[in-house]
N, C-alpha and C positions, 0 to 999 in steps of 0.2 A: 375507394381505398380507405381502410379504416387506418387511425390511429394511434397507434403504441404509447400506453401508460407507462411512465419510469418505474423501476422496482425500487420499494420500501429499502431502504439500505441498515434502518435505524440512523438513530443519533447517537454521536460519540465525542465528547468533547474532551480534545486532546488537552494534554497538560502542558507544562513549561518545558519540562526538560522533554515532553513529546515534541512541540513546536519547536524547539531548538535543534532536534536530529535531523528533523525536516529538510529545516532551514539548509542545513548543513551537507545534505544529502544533496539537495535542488541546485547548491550551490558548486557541486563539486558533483554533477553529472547523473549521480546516482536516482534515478527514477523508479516509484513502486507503484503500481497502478491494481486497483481491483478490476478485473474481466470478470463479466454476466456470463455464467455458463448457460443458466435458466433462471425463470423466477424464485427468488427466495435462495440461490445459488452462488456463489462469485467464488475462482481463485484469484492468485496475485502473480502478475508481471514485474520482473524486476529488470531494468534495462542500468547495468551499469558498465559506465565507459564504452559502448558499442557493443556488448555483449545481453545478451538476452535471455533471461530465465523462465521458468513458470513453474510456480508453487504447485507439487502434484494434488493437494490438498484442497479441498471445498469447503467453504465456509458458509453459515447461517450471519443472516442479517444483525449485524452491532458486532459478531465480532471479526467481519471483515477489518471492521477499523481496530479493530485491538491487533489483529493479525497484522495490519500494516504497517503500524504506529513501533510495533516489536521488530519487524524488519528495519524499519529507519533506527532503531537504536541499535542496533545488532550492526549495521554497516557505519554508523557512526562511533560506537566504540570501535571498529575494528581496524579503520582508518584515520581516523580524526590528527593520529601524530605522524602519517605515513604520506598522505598528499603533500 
């Protein structure tokens, strides 16, 4: 049985007010998650409050994480005064 090497994701190092939507998100349910379609390939899962999404879109490596880092600000400004 051979193997499986992880896929390259790139590095992305989130910022402050990245790290704070996160935070914010994680804390209050909201879950985004990159899925491997293929190598070199990922869309995103967004699991919030018991409901379930998927981004119909494909992303290339480095900007899976700007793509997910934009959804956590996107549900964090959108909620943040409404929980």
């Amino acid at each position: 049985m051979g193997v499986n090497k992880p896929f390259d994701m790139g590095d992305y190092t989130p910022s402050n007010e990245d790290f704070k939507c996160y935070d914010w998100c994680i804390k209050n349910d909201i879950l985004i998650s990159p899925i491997a379609i293929r190598e070199a390939r990922w869309t995103i899962e967004i699991y919030n409050k018991g409901i379930t999404n998927k981004d119909p879109n494909d992303y290339k490596k480095v900007d899976i994480w700007i793509k997910v880092y934009e959804y956590y600000k996107y549900y964090y400004y959108k909620y943040e005064n409404k929980i």
